[in-house]
C-alpha positions in Angstrom: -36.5 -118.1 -96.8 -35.5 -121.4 -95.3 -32.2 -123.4 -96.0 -30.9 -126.5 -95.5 -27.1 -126.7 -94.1 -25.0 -130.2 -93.8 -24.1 -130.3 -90.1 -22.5 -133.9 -89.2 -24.1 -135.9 -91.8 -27.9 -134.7 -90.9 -29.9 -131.7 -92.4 -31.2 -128.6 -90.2 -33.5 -125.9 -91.5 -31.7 -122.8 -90.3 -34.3 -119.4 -91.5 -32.4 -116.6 -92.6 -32.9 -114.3 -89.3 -31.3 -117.5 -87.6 -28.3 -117.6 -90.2 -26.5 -114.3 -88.7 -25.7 -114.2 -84.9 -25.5 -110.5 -83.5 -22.3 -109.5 -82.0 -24.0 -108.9 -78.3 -24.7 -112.7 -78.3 -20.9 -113.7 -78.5 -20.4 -112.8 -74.9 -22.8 -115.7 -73.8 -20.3 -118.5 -75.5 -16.8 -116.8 -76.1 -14.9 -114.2 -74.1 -14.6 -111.1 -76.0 -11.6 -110.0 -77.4 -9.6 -106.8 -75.9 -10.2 -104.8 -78.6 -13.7 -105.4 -79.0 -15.5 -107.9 -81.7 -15.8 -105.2 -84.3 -12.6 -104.4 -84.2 -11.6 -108.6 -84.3 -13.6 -109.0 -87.0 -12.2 -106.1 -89.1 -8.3 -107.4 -88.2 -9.9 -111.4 -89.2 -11.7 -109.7 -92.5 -14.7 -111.4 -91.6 -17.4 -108.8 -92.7 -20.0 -107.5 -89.8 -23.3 -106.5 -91.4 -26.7 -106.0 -89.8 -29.4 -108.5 -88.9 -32.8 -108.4 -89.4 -33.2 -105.9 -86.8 -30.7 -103.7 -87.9 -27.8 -105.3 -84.8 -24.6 -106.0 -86.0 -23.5 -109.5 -86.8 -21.9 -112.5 -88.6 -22.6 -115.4 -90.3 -23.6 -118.3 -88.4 -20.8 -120.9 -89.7 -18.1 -117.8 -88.4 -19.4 -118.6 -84.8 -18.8 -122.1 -85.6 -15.4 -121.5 -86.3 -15.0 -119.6 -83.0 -16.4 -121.9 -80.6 -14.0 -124.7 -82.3 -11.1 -122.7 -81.9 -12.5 -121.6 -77.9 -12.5 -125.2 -77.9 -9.2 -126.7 -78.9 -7.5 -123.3 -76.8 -9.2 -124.3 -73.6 -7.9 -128.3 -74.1 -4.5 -126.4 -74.8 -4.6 -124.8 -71.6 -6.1 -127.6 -69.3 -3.0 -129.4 -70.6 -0.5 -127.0 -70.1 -1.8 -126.6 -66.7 -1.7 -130.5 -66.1 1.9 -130.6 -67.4 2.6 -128.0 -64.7 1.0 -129.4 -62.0 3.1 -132.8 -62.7 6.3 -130.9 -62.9 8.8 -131.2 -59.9 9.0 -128.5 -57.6 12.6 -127.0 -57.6 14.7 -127.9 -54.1 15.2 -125.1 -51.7 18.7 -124.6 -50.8 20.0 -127.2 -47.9 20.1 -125.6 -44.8 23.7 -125.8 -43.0 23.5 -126.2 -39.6 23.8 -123.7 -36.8 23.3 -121.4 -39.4 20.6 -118.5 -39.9 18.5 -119.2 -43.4 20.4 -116.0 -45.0 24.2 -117.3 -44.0 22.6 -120.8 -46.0 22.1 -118.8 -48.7 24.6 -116.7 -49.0 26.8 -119.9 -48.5 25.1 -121.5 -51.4 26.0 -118.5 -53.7 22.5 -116.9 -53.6 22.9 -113.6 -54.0 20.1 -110.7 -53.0 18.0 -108.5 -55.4 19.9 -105.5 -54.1 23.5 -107.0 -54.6 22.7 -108.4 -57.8 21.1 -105.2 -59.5 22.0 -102.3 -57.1 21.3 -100.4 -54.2 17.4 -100.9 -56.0 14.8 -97.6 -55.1 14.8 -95.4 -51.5 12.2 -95.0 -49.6 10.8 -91.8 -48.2 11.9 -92.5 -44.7 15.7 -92.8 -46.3 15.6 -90.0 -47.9 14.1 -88.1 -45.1 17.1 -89.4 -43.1 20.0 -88.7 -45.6 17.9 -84.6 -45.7 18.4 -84.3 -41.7 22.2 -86.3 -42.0 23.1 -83.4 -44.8 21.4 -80.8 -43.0 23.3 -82.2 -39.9 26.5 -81.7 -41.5 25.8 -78.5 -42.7 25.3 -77.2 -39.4 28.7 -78.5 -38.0 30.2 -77.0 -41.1 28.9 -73.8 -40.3 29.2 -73.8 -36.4 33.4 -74.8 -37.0 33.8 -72.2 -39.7 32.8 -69.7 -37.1 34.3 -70.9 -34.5 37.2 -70.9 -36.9 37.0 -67.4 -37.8 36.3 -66.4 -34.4 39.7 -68.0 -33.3 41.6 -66.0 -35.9 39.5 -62.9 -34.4 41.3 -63.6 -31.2 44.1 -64.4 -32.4 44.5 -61.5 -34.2 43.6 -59.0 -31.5 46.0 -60.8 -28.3 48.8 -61.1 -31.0 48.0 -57.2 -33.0 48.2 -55.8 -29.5 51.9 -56.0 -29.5 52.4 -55.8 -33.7 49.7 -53.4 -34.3 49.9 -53.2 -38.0 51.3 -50.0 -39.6 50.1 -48.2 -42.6 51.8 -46.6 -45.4 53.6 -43.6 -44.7 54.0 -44.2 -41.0 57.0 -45.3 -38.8 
């Protein structure tokens, strides 16, 4: 079963196991899509049947169509990347002189990440730091707290020496 196709003015004999490209073959010419080509091809509502030999695939004209559009997104992108490559590069800020590159900046209005958006995430060496700094000041609490209480302990015994205090019913 042979048939002639119209490509560019001139006639091709394409057979019929030559009309229907297997999805495994798209790889070679197009990158494949994230979601797979079945899955492309079901969101396009191009229909994916079997080949000859039972391998899923589409019509050769729907390769066509692919490679074309492969084709004008790559000459996008070479553009794009041309257009880039032309662009000016932004000026730094102008260094003062005598100064350090962060007094420049700071000078210029740059601000920092951290100032800008907040303190921004701790690392585990800070907060192993600010652990010991409360434990730290637990300790001190603790240690003057009894040394506190031991102070009133003395304090009450040199001064109830003298005032010893007297309990109800006796004078």
């Amino acid at each position: 079963m042979n048939r002639n196709t119209a490509i560019d003015g001139t006639e091709e004999t394409v057979c019929a196991a030559c009309a229907r490209i297997p999805l495994a073959h798209l790889a070679l010419d197009v990158d494949p899509p994230l979601g797979g080509w079945q899955q492309f091809f079901h969101e396009a509502g191009v229909a994916v049947s079997e080949d000859d030999l039972g391998r899923p695939s589409i019509p050769r004209s729907v390769l066509g169509d692919l490679l074309a559009d492969d084709r004008e997104r790559e000459a996008r992108l070479a553009a794009q990347r041309a257009e880039q490559a032309t662009a000016p590069v932004p000026a730094g800020v102008p260094a003062l002189d005598g100064a350090t590159a962060y007094e420049s900046m700071a000078a210029a209005g740059i601000v920092t990440p951290r100032q800008e958006f907040g303190g921004g995430r701790t690392t585990v060496y800070q907060e192993l730091l600010d652990e010991r700094l409360a434990e730290g000041r637990r300790q001190e609490a603790d240690a003057r707290a009894e040394r506190e209480a031991i102070d009133r302990a003395k304090q009450l015994l040199d001064g109830g020496r003298d005032k010893a205090p007297r309990r109800a019913g006796e004078e």
